[in-house]
Biopython code that builds the backbone (N, CA, C, O; Angstrom):
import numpy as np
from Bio.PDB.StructureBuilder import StructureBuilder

atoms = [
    (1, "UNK", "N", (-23.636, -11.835, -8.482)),
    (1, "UNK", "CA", (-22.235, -11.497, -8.366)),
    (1, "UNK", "C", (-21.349, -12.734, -8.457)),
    (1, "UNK", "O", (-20.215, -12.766, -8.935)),
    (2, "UNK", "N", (-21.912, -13.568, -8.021)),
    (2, "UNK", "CA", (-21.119, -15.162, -8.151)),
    (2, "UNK", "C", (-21.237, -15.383, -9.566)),
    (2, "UNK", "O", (-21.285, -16.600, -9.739)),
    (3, "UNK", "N", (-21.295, -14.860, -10.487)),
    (3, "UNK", "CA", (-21.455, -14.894, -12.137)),
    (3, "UNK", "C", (-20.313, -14.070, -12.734)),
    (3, "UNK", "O", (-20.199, -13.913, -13.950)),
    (4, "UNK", "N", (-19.698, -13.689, -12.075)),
    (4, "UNK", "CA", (-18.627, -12.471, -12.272)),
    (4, "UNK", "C", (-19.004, -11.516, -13.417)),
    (4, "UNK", "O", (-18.286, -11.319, -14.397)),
    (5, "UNK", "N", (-20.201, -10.941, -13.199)),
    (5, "UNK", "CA", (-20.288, -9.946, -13.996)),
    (5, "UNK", "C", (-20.412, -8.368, -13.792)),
    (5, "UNK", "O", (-21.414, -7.653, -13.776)),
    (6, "UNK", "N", (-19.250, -8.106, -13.662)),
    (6, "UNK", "CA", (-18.708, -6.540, -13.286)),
    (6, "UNK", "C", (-19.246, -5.883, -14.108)),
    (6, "UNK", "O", (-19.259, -4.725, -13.690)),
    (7, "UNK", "N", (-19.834, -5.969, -15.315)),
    (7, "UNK", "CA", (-20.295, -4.942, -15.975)),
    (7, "UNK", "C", (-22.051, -4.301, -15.889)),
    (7, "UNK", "O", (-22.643, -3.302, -16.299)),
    (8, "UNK", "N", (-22.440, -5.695, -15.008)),
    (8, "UNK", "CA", (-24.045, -5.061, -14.558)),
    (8, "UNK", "C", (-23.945, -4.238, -13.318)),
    (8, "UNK", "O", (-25.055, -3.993, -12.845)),
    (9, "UNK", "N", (-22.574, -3.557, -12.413)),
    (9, "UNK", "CA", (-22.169, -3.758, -11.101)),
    (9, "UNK", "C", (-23.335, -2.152, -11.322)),
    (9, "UNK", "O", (-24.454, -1.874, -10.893)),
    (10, "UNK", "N", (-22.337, -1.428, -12.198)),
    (10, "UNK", "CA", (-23.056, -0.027, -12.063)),
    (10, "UNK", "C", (-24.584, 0.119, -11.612)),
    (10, "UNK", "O", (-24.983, 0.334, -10.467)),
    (11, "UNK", "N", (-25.459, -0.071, -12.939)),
    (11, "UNK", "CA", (-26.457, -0.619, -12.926)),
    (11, "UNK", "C", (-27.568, -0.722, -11.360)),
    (11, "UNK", "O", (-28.512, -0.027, -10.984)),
    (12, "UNK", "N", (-26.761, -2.147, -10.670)),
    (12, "UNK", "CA", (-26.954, -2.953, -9.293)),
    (12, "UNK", "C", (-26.283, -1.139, -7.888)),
    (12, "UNK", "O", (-26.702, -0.896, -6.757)),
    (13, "UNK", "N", (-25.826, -0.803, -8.243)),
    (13, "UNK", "CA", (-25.419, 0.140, -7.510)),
    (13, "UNK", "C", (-26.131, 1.492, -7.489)),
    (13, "UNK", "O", (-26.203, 2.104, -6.423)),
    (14, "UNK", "N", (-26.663, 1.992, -8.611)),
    (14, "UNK", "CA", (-28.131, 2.831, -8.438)),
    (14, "UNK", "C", (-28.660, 2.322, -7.720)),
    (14, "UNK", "O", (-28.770, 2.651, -6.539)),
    (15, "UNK", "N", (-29.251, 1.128, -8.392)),
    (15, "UNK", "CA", (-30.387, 0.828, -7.734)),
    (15, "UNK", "C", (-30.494, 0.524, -5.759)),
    (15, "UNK", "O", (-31.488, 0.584, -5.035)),
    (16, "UNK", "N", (-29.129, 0.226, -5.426)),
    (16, "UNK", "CA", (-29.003, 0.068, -4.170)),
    (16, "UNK", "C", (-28.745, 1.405, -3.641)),
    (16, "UNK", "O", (-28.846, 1.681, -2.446)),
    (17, "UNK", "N", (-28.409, 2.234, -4.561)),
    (17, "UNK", "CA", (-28.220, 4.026, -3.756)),
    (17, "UNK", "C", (-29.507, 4.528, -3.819)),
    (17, "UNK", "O", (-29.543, 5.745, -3.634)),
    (18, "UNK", "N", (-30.946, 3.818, -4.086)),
    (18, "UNK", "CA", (-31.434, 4.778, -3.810)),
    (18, "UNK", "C", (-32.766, 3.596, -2.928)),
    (18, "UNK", "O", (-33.952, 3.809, -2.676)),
    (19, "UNK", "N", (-32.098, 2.664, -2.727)),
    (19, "UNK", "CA", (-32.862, 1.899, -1.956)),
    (19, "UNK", "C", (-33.104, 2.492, -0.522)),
    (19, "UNK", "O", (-32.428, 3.504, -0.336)),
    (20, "UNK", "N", (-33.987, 2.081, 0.668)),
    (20, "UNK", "CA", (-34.017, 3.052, 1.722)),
    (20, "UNK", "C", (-33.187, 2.498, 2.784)),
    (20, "UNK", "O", (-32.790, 3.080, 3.794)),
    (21, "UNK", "N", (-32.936, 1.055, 2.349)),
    (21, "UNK", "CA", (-31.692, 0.301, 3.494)),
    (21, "UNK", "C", (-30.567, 1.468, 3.706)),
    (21, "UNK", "O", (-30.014, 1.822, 2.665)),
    (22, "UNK", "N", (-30.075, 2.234, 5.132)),
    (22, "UNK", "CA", (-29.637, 3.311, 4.691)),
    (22, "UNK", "C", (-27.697, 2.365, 4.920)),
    (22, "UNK", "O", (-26.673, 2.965, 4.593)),
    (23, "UNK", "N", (-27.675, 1.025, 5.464)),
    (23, "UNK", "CA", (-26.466, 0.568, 5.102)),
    (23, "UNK", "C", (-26.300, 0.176, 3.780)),
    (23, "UNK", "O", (-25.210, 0.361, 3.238)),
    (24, "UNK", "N", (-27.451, -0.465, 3.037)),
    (24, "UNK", "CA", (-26.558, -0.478, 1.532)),
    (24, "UNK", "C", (-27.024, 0.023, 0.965)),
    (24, "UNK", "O", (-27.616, -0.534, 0.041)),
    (25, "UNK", "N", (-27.086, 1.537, 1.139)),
    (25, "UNK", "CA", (-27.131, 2.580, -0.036)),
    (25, "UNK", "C", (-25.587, 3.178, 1.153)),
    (25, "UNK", "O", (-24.784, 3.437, 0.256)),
    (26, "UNK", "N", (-25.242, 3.323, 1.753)),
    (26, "UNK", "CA", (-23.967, 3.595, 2.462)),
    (26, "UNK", "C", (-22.959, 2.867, 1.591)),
    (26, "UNK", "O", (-22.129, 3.529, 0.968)),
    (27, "UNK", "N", (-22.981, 1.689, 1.519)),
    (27, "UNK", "CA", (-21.923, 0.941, 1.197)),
    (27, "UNK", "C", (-22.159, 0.823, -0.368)),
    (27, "UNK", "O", (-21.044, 0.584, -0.832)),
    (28, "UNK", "N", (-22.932, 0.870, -1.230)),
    (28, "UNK", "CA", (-23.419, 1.376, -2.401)),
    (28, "UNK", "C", (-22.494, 2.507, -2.877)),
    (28, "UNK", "O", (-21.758, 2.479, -3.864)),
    (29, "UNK", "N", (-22.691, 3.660, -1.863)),
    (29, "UNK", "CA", (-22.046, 4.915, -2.374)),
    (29, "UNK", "C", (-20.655, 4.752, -2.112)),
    (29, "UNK", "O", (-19.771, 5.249, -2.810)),
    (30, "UNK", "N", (-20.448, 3.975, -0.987)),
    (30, "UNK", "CA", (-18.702, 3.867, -0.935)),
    (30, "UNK", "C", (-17.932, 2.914, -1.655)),
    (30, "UNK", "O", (-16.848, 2.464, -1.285)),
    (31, "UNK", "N", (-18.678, 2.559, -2.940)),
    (31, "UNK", "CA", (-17.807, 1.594, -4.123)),
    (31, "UNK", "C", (-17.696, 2.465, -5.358)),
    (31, "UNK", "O", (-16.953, 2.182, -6.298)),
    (32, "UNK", "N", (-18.516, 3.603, -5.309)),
    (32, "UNK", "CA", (-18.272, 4.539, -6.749)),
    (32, "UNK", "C", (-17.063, 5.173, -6.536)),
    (32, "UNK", "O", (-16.771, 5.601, -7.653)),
    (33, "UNK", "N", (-15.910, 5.589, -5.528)),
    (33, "UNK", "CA", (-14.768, 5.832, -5.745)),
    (33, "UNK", "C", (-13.632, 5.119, -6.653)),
    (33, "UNK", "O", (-12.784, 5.449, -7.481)),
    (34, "UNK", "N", (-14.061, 4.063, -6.078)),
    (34, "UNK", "CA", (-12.842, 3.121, -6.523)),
    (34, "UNK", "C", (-13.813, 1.905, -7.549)),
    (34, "UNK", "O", (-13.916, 0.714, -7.255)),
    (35, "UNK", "N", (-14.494, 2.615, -8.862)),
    (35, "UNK", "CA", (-15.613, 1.507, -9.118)),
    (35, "UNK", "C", (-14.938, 0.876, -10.393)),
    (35, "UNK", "O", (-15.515, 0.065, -11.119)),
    (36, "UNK", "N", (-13.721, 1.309, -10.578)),
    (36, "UNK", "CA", (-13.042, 0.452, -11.960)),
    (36, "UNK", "C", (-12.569, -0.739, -11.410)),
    (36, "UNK", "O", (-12.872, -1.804, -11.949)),
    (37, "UNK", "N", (-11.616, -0.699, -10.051)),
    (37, "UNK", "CA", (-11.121, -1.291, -9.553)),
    (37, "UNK", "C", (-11.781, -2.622, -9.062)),
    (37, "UNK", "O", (-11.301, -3.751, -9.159)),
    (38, "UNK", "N", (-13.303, -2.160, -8.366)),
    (38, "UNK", "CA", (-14.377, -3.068, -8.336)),
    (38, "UNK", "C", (-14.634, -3.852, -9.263)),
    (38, "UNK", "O", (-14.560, -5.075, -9.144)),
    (39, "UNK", "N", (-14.965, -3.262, -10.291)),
    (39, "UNK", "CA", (-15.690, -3.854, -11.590)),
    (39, "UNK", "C", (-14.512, -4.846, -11.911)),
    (39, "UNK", "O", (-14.794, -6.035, -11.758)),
    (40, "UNK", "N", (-13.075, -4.511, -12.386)),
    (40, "UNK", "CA", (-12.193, -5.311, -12.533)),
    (40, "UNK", "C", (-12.210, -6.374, -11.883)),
    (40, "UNK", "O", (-12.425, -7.409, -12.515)),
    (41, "UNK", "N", (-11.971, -6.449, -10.304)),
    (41, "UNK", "CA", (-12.021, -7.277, -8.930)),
    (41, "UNK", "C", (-13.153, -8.687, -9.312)),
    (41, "UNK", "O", (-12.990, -9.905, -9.239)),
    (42, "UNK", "N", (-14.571, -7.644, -9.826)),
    (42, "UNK", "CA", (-15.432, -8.791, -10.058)),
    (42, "UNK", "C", (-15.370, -9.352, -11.182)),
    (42, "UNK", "O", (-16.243, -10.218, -11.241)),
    (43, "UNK", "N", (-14.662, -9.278, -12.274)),
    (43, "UNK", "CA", (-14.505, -9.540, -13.677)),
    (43, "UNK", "C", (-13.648, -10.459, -13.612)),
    (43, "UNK", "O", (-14.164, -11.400, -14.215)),
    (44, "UNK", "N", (-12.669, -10.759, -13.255)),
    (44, "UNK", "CA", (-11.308, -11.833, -13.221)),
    (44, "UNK", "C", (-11.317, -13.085, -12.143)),
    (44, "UNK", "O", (-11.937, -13.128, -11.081)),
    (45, "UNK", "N", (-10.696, -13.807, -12.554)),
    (45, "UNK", "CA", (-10.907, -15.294, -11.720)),
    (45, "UNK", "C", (-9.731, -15.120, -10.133)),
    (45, "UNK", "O", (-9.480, -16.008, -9.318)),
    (46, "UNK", "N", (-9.287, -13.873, -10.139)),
    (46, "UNK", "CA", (-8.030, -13.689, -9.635)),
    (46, "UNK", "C", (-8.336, -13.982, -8.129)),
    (46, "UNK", "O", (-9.523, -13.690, -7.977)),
    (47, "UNK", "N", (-7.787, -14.445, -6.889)),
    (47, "UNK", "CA", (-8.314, -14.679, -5.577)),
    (47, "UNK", "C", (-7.200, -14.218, -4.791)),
    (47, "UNK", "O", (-6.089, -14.533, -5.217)),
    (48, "UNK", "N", (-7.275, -13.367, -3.468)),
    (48, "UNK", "CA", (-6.372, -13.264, -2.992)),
    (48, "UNK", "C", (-6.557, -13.944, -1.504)),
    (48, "UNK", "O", (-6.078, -13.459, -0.479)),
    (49, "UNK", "N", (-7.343, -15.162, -1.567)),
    (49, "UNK", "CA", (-8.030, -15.713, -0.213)),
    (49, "UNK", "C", (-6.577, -16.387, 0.017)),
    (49, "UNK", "O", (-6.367, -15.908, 1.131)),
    (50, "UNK", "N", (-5.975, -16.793, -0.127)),
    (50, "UNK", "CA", (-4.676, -17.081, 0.754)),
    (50, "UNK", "C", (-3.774, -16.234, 1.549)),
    (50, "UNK", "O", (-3.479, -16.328, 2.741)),
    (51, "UNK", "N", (-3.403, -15.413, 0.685)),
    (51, "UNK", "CA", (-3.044, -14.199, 1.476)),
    (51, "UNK", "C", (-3.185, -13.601, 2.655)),
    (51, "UNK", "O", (-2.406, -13.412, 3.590)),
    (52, "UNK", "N", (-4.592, -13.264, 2.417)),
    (52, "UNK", "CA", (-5.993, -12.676, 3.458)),
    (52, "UNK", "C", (-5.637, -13.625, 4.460)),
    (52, "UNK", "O", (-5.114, -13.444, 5.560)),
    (53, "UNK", "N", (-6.041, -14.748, 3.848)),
    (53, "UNK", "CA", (-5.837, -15.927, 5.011)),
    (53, "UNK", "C", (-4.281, -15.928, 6.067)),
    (53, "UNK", "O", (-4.069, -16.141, 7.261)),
    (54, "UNK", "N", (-3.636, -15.659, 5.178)),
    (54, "UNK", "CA", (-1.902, -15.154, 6.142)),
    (54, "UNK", "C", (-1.934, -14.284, 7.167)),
    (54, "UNK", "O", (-1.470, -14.416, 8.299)),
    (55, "UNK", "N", (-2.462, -13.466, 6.729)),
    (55, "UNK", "CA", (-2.557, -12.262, 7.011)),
    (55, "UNK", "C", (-3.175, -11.999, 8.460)),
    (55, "UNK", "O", (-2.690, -11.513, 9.481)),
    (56, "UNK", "N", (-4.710, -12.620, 8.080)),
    (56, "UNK", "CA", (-5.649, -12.179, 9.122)),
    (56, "UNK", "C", (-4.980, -13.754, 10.469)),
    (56, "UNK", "O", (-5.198, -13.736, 11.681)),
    (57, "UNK", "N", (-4.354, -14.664, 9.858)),
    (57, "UNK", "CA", (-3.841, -15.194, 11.270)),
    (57, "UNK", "C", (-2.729, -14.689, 11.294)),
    (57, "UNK", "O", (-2.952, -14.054, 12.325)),
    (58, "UNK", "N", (-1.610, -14.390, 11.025)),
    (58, "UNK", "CA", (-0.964, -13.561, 11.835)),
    (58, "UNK", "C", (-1.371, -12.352, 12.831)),
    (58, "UNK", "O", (-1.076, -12.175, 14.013)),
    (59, "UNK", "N", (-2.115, -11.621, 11.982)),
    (59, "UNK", "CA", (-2.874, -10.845, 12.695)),
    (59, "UNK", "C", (-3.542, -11.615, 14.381)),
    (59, "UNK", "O", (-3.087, -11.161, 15.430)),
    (60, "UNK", "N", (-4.337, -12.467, 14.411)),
    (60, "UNK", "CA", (-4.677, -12.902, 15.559)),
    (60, "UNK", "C", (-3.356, -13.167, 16.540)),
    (60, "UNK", "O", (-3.242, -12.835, 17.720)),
    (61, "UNK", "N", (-2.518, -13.774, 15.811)),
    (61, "UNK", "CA", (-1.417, -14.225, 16.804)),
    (61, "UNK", "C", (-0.487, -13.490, 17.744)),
    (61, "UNK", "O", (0.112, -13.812, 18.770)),
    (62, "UNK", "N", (-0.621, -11.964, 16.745)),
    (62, "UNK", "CA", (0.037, -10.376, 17.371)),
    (62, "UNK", "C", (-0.719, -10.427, 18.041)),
    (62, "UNK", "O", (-0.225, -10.711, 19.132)),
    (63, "UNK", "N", (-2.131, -10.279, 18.131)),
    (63, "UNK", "CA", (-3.283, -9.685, 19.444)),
    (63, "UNK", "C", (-3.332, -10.653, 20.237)),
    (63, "UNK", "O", (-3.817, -10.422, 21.345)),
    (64, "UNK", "N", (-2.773, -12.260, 19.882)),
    (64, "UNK", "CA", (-3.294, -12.740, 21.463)),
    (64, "UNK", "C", (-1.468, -12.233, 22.078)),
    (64, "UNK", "O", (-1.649, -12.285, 23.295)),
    (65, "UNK", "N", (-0.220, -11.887, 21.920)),
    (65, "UNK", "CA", (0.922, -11.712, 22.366)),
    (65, "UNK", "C", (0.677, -10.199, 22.949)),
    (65, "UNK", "O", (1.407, -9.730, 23.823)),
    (66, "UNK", "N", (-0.298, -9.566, 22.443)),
    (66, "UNK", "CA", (-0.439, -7.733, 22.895)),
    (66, "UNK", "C", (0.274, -7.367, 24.215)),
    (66, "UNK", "O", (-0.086, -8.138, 25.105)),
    (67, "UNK", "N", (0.767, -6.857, 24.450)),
    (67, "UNK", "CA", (1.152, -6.266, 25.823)),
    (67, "UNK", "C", (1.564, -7.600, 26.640)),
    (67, "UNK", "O", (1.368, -7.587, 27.855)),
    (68, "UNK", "N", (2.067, -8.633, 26.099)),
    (68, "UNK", "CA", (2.858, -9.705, 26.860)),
    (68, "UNK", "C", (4.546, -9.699, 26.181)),
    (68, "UNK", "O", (5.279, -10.438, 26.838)),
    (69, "UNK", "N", (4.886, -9.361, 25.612)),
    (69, "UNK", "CA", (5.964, -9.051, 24.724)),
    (69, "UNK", "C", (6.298, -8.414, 24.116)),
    (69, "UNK", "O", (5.472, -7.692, 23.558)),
    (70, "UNK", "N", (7.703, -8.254, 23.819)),
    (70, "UNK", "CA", (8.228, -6.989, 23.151)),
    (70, "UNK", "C", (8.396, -7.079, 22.164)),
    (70, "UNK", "O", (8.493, -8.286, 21.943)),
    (71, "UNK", "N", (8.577, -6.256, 20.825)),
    (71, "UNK", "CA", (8.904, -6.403, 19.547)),
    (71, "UNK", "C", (9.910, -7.326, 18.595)),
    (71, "UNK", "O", (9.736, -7.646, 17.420)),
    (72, "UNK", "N", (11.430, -7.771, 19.808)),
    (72, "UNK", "CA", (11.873, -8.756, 19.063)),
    (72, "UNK", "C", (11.407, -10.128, 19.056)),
    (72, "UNK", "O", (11.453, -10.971, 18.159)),
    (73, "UNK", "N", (10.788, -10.202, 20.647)),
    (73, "UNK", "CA", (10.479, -11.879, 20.492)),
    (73, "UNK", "C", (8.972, -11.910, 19.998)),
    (73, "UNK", "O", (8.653, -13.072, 19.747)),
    (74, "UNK", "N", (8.200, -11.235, 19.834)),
    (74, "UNK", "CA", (6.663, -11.066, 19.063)),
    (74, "UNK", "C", (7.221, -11.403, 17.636)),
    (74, "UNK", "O", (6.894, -12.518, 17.230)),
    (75, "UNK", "N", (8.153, -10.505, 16.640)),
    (75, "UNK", "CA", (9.084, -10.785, 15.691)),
    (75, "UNK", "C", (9.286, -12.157, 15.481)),
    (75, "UNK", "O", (8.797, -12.967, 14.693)),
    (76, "UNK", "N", (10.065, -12.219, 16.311)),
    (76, "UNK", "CA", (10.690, -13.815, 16.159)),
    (76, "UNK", "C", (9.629, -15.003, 16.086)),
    (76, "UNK", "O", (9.551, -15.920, 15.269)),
    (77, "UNK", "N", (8.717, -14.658, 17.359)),
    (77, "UNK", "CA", (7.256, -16.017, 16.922)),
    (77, "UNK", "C", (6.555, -15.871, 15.294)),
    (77, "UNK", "O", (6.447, -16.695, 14.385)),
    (78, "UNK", "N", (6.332, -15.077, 15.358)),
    (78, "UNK", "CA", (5.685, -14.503, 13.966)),
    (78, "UNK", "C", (6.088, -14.410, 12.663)),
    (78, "UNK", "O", (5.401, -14.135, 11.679)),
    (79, "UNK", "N", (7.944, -14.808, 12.773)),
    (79, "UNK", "CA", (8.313, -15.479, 11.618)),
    (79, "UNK", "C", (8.274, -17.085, 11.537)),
    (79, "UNK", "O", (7.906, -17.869, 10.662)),
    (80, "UNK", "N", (8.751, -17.218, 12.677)),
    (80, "UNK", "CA", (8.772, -18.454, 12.901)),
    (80, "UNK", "C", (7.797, -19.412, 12.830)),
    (80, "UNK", "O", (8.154, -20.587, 12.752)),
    (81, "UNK", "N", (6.208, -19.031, 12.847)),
    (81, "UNK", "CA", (5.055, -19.515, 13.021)),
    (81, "UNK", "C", (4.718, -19.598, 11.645)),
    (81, "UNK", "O", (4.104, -20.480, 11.045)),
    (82, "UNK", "N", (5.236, -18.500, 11.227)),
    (82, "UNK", "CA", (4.680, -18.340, 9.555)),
    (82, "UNK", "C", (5.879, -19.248, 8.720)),
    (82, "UNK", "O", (5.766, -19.678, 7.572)),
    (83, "UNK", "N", (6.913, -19.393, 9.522)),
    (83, "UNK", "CA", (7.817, -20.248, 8.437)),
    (83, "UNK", "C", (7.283, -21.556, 8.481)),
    (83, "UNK", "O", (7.383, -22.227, 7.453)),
    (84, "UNK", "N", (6.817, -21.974, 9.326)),
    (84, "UNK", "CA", (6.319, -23.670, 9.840)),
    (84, "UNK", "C", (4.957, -23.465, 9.465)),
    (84, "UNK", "O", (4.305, -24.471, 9.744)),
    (85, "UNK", "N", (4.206, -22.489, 8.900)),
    (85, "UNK", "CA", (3.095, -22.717, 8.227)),
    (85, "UNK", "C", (3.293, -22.806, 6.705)),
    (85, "UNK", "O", (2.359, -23.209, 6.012)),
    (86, "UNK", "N", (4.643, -22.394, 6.067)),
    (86, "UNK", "CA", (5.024, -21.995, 4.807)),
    (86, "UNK", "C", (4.957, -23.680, 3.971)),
    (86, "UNK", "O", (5.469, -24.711, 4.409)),
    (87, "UNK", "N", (4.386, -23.565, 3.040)),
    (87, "UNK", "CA", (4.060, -25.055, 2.225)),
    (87, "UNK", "C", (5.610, -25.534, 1.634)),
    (87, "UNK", "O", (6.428, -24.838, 1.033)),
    (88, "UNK", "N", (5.672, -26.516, 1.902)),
    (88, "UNK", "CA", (6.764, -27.451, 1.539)),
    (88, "UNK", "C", (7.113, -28.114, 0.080)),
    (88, "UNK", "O", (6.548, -29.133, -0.317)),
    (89, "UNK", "N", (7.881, -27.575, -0.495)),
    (89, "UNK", "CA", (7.846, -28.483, -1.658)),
    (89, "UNK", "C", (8.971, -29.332, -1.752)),
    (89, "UNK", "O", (10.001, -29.384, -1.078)),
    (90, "UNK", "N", (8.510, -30.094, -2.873)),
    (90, "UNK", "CA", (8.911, -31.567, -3.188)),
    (90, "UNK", "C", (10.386, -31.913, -3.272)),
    (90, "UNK", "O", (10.852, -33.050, -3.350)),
    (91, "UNK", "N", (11.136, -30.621, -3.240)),
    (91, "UNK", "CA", (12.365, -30.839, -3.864)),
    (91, "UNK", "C", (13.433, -31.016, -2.421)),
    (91, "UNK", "O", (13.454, -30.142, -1.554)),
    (92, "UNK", "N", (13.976, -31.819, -2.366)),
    (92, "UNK", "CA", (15.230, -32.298, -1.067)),
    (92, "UNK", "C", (16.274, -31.747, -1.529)),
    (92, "UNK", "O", (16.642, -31.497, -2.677)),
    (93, "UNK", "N", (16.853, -31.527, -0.212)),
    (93, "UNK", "CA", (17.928, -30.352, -0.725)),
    (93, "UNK", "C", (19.759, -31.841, -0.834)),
    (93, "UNK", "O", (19.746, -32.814, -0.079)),
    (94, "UNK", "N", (20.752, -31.662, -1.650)),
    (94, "UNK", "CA", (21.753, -32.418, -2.173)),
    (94, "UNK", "C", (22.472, -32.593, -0.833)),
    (94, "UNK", "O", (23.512, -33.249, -0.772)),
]
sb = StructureBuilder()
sb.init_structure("model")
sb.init_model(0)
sb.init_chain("A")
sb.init_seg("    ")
for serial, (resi, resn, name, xyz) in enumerate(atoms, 1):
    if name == "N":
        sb.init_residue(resn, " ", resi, " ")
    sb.init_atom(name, np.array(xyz, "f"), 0.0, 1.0, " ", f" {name:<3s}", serial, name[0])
structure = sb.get_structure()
């Protein structure tokens, strides 16, 4: 799979649906819904690990605030945290 070749995926996915591991023939069968989308996903150089990466720490930062704060000031850290994580570019303002 580190070869990005989405087009052997099908193929690799029989063969794991009828393997007796009954998690990856589980998780096997739960990629034939959405298996264009897959195949695409593994075909392209495209990454959304930054994002994810946004994402899943913000995410932590809501759960450690859980039930210590209310929605505007949880809000307010959580832009604010993410603005001071936001990458800086080169350009100074006139």
């Amino acid at each position: 799979m580190t070869n990005r070749e989405g087009d052997k995926l099908r193929h690799r996915i029989a063969d794991a649906c009828t393997d007796e591991v009954a998690g990856l023939a589980g998780f096997a069968a739960g990629l034939l819904p959405d298996l264009d989308a897959v195949v695409y996903g593994m075909s392209t150089d495209w990454s959304s690990g930054r994002v994810e990466g946004r994402v899943n720490d913000l995410k932590a930062l809501k759960r450690s605030m859980f039930d210590r704060a209310k929605s505007p000031l949880l809000r307010k850290r959580l832009l604010l945290i993410a603005a001071s994580r936001r990458p800086r570019t080169g350009l100074k303002s006139p």
